[in-house]
C-alpha positions as CSV (number, residue, x, y, z in Angstrom):
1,X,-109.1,-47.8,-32.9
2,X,-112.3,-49.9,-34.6
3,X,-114.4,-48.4,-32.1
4,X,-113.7,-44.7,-33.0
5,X,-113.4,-45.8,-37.0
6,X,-117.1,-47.6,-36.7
7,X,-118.7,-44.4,-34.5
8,X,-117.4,-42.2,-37.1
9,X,-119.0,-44.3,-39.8
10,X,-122.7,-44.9,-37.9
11,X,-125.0,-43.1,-37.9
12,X,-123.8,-40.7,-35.1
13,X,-120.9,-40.0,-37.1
14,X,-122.8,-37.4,-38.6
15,X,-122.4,-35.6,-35.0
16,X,-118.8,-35.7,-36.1
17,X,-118.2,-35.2,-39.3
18,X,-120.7,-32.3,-40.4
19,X,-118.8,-29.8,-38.0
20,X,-115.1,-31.2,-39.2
21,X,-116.3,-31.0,-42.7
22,X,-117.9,-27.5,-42.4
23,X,-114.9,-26.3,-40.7
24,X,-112.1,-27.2,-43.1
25,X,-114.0,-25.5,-45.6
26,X,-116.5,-27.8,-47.9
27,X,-119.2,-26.6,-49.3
28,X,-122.6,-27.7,-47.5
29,X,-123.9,-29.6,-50.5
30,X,-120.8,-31.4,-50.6
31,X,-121.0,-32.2,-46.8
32,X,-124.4,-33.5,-46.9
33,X,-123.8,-36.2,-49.7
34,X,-120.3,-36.9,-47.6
35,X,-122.2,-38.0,-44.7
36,X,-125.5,-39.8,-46.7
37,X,-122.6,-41.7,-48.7
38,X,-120.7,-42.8,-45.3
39,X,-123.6,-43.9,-43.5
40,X,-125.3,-45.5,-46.2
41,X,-122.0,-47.6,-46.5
42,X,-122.1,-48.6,-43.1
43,X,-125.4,-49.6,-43.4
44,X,-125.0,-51.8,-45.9
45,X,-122.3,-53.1,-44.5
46,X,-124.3,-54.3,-42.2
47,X,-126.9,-55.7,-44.0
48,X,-124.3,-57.9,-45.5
49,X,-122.7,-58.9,-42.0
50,X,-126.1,-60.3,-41.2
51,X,-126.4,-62.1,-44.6
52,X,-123.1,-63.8,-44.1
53,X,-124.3,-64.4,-40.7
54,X,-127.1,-66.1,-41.5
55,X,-129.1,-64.5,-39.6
56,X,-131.9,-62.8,-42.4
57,X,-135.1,-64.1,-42.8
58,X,-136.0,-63.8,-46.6
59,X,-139.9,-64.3,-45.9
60,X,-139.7,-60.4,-43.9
């Protein structure tokens, strides 16, 4: 379940849920900021995963 959840969140989630949200009817506009929102989340998810982690090095 985590696996389909985080590829529908990354970035080839977009594969996924552009068609889906095209079909049920949203407007393309709609869909587009849909999709930049989502994957924008995961990415920063990410980038605070690695902060926790310790693992960022400030001087880059």
């Amino acid at each position: 379940m985590g696996g389909i959840i985080g590829g529908l969140l990354g970035s080839n989630g977009g594969f996924i849920l552009v068609p889906l949200l095209l079909e049920i009817g949203v407007t393309p506009q709609v869909e587009s900021a849909t999709t930049t929102f989502v994957m924008m989340f995961s990415s920063s998810l990410s980038v605070v995963e690695f902060f926790f982690a310790q693992a960022v090095s400030y001087p880059l």
